[in-house]
C-alpha positions as CSV (number, residue, x, y, z in Angstrom):
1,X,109.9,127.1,82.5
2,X,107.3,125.7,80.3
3,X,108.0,124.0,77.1
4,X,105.3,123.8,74.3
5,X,105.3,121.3,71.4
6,X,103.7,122.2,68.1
7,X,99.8,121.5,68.3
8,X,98.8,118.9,65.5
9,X,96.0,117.8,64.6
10,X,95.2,114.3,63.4
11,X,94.0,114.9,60.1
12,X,94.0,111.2,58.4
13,X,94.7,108.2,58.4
14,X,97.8,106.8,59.8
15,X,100.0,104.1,59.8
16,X,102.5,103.2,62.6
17,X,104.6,100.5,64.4
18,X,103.4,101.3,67.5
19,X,101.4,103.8,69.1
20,X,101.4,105.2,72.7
21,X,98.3,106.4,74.6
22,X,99.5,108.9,77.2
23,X,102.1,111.6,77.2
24,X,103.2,112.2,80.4
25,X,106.5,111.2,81.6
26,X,105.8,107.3,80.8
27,X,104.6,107.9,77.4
28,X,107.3,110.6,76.8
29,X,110.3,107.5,77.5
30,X,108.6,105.0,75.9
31,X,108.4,106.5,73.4
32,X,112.0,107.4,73.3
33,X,112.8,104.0,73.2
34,X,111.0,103.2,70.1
35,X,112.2,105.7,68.2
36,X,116.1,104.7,69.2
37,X,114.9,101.0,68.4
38,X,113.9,102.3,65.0
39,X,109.8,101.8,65.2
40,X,107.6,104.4,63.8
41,X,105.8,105.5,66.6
42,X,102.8,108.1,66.9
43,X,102.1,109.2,70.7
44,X,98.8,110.8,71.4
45,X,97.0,112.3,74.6
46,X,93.8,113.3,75.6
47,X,95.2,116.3,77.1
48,X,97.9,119.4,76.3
49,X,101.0,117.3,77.0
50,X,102.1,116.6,80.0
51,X,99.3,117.7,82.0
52,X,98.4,114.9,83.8
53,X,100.0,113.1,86.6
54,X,103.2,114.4,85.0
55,X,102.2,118.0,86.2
56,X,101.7,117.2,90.0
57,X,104.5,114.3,90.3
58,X,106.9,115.6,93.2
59,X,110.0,113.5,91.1
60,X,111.8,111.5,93.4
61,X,113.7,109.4,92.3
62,X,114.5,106.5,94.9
63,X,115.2,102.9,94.3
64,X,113.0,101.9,97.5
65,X,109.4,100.7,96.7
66,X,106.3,101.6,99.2
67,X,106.3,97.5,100.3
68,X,109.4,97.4,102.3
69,X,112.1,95.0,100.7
70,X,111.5,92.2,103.6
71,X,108.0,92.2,103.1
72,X,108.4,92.0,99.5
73,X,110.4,89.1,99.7
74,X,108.1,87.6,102.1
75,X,104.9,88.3,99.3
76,X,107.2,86.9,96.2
77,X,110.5,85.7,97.2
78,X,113.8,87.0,98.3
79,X,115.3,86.8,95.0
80,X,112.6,88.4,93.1
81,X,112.1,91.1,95.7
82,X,116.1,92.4,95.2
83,X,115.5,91.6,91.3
84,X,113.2,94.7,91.6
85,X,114.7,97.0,94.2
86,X,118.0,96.5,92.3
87,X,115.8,97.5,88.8
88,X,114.7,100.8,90.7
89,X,118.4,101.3,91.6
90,X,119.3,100.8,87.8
91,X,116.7,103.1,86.8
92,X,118.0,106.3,88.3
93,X,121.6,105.4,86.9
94,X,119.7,105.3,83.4
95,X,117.8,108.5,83.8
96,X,121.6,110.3,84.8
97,X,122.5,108.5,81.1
98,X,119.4,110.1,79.5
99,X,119.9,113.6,81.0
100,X,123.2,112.9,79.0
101,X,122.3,111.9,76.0
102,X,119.7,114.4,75.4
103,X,121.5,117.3,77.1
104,X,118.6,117.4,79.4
105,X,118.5,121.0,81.5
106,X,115.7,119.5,83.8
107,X,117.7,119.7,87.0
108,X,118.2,116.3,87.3
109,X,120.7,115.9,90.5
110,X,122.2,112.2,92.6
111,X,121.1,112.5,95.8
112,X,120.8,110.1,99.1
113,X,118.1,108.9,100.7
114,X,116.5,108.7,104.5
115,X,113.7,106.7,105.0
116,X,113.6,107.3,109.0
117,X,110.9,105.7,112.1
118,X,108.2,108.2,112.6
119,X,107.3,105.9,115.1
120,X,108.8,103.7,118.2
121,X,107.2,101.1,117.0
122,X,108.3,101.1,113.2
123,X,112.0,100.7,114.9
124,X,112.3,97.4,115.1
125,X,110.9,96.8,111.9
126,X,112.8,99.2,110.1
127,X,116.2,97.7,111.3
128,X,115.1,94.9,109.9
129,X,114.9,96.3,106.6
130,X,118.3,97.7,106.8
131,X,119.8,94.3,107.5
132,X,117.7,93.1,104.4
133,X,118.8,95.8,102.0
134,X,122.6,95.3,103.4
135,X,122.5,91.8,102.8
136,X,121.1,92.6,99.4
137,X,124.5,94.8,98.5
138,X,122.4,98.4,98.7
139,X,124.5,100.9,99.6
140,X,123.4,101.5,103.0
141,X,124.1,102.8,106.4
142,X,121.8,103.0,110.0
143,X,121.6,106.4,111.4
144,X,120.2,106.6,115.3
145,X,118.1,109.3,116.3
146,X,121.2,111.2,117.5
147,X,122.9,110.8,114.6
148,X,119.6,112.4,111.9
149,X,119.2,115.2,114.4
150,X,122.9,116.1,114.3
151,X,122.9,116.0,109.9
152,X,119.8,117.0,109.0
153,X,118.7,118.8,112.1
154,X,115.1,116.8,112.9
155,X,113.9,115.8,115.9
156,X,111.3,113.2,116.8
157,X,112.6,110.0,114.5
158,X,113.5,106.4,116.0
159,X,116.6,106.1,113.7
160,X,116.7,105.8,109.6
161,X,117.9,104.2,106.8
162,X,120.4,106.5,104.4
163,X,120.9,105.0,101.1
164,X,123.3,106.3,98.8
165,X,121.0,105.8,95.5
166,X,118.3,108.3,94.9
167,X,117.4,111.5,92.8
168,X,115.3,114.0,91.3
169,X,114.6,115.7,88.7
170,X,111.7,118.2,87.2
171,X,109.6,115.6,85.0
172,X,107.5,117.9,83.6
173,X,110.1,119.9,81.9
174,X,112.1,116.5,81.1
175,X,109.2,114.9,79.2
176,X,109.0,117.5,77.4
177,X,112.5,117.7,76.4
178,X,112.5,114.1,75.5
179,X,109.6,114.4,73.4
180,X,111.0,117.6,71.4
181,X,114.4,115.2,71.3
182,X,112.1,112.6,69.4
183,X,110.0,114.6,67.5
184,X,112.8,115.7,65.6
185,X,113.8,112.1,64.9
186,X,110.3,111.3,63.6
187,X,108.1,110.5,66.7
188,X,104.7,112.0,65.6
189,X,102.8,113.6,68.3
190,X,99.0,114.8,68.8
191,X,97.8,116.3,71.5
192,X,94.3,117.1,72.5
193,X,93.5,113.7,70.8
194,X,91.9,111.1,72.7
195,X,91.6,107.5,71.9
196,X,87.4,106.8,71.5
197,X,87.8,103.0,70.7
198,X,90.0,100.3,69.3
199,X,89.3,97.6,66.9
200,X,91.9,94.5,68.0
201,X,92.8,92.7,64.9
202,X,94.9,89.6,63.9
203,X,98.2,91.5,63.7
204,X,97.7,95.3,64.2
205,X,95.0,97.6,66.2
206,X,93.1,100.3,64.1
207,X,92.6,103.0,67.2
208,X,89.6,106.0,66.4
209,X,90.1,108.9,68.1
210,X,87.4,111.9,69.0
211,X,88.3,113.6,65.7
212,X,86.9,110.7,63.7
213,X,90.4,109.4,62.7
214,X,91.7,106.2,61.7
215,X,95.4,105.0,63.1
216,X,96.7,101.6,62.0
217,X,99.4,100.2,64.8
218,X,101.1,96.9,64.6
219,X,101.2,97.9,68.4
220,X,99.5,99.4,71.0
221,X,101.7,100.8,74.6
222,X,99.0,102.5,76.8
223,X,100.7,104.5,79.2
224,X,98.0,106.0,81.3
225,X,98.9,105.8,84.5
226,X,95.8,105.6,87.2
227,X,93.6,105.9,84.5
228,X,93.7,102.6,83.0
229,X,91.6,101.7,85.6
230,X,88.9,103.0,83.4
231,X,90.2,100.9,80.7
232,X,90.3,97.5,82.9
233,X,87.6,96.2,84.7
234,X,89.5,94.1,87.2
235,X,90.3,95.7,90.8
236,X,94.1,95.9,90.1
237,X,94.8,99.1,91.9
238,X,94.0,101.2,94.4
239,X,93.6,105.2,93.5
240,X,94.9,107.3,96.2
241,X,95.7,111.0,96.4
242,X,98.1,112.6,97.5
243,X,99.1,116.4,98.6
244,X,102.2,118.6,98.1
245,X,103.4,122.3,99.3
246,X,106.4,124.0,98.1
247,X,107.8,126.5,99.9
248,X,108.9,129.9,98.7
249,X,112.4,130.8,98.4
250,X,114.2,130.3,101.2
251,X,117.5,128.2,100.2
252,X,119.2,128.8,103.9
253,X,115.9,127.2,106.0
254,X,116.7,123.6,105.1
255,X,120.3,123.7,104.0
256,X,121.0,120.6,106.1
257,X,118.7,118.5,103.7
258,X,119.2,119.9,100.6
259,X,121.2,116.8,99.2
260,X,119.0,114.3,100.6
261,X,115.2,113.0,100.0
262,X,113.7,112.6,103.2
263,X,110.2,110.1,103.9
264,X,109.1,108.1,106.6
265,X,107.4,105.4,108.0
266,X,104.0,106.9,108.9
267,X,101.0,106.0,107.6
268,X,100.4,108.3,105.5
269,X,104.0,108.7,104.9
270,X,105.4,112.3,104.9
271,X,107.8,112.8,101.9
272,X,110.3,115.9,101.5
273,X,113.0,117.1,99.2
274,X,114.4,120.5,98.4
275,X,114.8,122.3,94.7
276,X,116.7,123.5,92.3
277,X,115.8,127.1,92.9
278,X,116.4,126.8,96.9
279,X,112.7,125.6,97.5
280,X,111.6,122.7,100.0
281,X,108.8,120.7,99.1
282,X,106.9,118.4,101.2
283,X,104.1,115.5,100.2
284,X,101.8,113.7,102.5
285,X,98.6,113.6,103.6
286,X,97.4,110.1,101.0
287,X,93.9,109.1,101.4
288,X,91.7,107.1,98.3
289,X,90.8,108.8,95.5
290,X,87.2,109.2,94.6
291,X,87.3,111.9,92.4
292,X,88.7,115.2,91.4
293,X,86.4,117.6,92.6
294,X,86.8,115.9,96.0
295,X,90.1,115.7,96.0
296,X,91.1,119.6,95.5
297,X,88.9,120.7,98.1
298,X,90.7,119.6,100.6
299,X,94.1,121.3,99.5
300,X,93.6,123.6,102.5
301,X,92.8,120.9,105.1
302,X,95.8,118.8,103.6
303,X,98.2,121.9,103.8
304,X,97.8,122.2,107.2
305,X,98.1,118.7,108.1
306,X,101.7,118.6,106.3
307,X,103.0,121.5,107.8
308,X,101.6,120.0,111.3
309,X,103.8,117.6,110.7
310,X,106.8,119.1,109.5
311,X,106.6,121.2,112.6
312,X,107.1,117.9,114.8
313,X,110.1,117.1,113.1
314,X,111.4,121.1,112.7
315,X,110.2,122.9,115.3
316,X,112.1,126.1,114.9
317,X,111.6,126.1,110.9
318,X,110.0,128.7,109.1
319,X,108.0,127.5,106.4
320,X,106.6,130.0,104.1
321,X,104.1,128.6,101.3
322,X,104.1,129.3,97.8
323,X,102.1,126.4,96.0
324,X,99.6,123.9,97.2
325,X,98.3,121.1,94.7
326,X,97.3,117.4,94.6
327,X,97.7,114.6,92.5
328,X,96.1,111.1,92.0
329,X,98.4,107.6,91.9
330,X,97.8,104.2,91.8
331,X,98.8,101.8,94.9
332,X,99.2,98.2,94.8
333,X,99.4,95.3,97.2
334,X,102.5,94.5,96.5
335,X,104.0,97.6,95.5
336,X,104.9,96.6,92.1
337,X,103.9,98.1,88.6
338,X,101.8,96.6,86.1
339,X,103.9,96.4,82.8
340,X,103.1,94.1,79.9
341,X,100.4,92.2,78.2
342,X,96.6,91.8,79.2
343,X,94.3,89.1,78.1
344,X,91.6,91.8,76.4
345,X,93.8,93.9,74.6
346,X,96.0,92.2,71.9
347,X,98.4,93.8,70.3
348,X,99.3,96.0,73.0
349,X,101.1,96.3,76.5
350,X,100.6,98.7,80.0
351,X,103.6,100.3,81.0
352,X,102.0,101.8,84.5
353,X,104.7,102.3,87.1
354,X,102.6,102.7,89.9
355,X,103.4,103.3,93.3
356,X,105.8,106.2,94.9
357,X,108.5,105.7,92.5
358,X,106.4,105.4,89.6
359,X,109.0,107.4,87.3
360,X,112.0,104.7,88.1
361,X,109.5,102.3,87.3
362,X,108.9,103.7,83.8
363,X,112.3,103.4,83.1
364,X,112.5,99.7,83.8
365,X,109.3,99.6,81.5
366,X,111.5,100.9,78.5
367,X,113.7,98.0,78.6
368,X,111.1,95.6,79.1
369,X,108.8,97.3,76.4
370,X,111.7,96.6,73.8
371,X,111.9,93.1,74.8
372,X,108.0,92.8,74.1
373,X,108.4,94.3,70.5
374,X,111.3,91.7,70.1
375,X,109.6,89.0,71.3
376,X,111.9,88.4,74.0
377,X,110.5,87.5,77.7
378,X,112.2,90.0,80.4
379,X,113.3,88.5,83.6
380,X,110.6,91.2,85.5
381,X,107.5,90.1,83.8
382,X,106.4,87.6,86.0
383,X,106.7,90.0,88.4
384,X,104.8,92.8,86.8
385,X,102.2,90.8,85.1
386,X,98.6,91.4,85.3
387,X,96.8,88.5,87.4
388,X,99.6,87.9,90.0
């Protein structure tokens, strides 16, 4: 079900304590959080809303980040590597308080996790992130081979992690709830209005948009995802894209995995969840980005790769397509997001949560964006900084 906003148009000048750039599922919770911490805020996007990243995200929602929590710690210290995990892990708790507070009907639903050896070589490895994420007080148990086949009824794995914490939810129809939630406590919102240049004064931004209009912000939150690499110069992340299929109806065929996110250790990684509406959805398939064009004309290559793949694992499964699409992300080195200030753009912070859980790290990003306006250091910005 899709939700549409009113359609206005930026007709003068405007004055604001912050404005966001970018109304996808980022820009839609930051901007809740101004609004509760009493800012004025004006949100515009480039696009209808939501219609970015937002559109193709497959929403799951896990606490584990693509760099594995031992080699995180290895790259920037035990401590700070559990400080983030244990942020993703608070994330999906706060989104379950959102869905709440906003009486959210976007399907939002707990769920665990398998993260499970697609290889006999990533066996070793991966018991050695179990022991790491034990240690670390996650919530976690260390399934063999025998054990996944018997619960979720797939074959071929080296044995898996289950975590208790994970999630998902249907962002597109949640950022739009939360923006209708916000509009109606004052958040202004323009779509079809993109930002053509900013002039960075002492102590506020004047930001021109296409239309030829002025708007005055104390602050600036972009919250563009991938494509503030077209804002920054500096090779900060990698663009990759990635491929989805849903199936069609067919709630009996994966029963066994219905409560349960399912990805593993390949490279690419395959990803898989099921749906409210007794769907299965599989992701995979990740290669660099180099443009759009490129990257939708491979959907039909990409769809048979996944389903190559899910055949290994579920031999005897049917899996009858409905949907085929792809969407472009940024990757890291480390795995972590960018969120908070950058040298060339006063005024103003990035909330990009980057990465496969880019919507849990979005959520952190609302608590750390309200430290910035307060002028309060957060404990993860050393971690999240640009320049790292």
């Amino acid at each position: 079900m899709v939700l549409f906003l009113p359609i206005l148009l930026l007709k003068k000048i405007k004055k604001c304590d912050v404005l966001i750039i970018g109304g996808g599922i980022t820009g839609s919770l930051i901007a809740h959080q101004m609004i509760k911490d009493g800012y004025s805020t004006i949100l515009i996007d480039k696009r209808e809303i939501c219609n970015g990243s937002t559109s193709a995200t497959t929403s799951m929602l896990q606490y584990e980040v693509d760099v594995p929590l031992y080699k995180m710690s290895e790259m920037i210290g035990e401590t700070a590597a559990v400080s983030c995990y244990k942020a993703c892990e608070k994330s999906i708790e706060d989104i379950a308080g959102l869905v709440k507070d906003i009486k959210s009907r976007s399907g939002f639903r707990k769920k665990m996790s398998l993260y499970y050896a697609a290889r006999k070589k990533d066996a070793d490895w991966l018991e050695h992130e179990f022991e790491a994420r034990r240690k670390a007080g996650f919530d976690v148990e260390y399934l063999s081979a025998k054990e996944i086949e018997k619960r979720y009824e797939i074959t071929n794995t080296y044995g898996g992690i289950l975590s208790k914490s994970g999630g998902s939810i249907d962002a597109f129809k949640f950022s739009h709830e939360l923006l209708r939630f916000n509009e109606k406590k004052g958040l202004e919102i323009y779509d079809k209005t993109e930002l053509r240049s900013v002039k960075y004064l002492k102590d506020h931004n004047l930001a021109l948009t296409t239309s030829g209009f002025t708007i005055a912000a104390k602050k600036i939150i972009y919250c563009v995802g991938y494509e503030s690499k077209e804002l920054i110069k500096e090779d900060f992340v990698n663009l990759k894209s990635t491929y989805a299929i849903v199936s069609e109806v067919h709630a009996e065929g994966f029963k066994t995995m219905e409560n349960t996110l399912i990805w593993n250790t390949d490279e690419p990684y395959l990803y898989m969840r099921s749906t409210d509406d007794g769907r299965f959805l599989i992701g995979g398939g990740d290669e660099d980005f180099h443009n759009a064009e490129k990257r939708d004309a491979l959907l039909s290559k990409k769809e048979k790769e996944i389903l190559r793949n899910l055949k290994r694992i579920k031999p005897n499964e049917h899996f009858y397509t409905d949907f085929v699409w792809a969407g472009t992300f940024g990757e890291t080195k480390d795995g972590l997001p960018y969120i908070g200030e950058h040298k060339n753009f006063k005024n103003s912070y990035f909330v990009c949560g980057f990465g496969g859980n880019g919507i849990t790290f979005s959520v952190t990003g609302m608590e750390m964006a309200s430290a910035f306006m307060k002028n309060i250091k957060h404990p993860l910005s050393e971690y999240f900084r640009f320049g790292r």
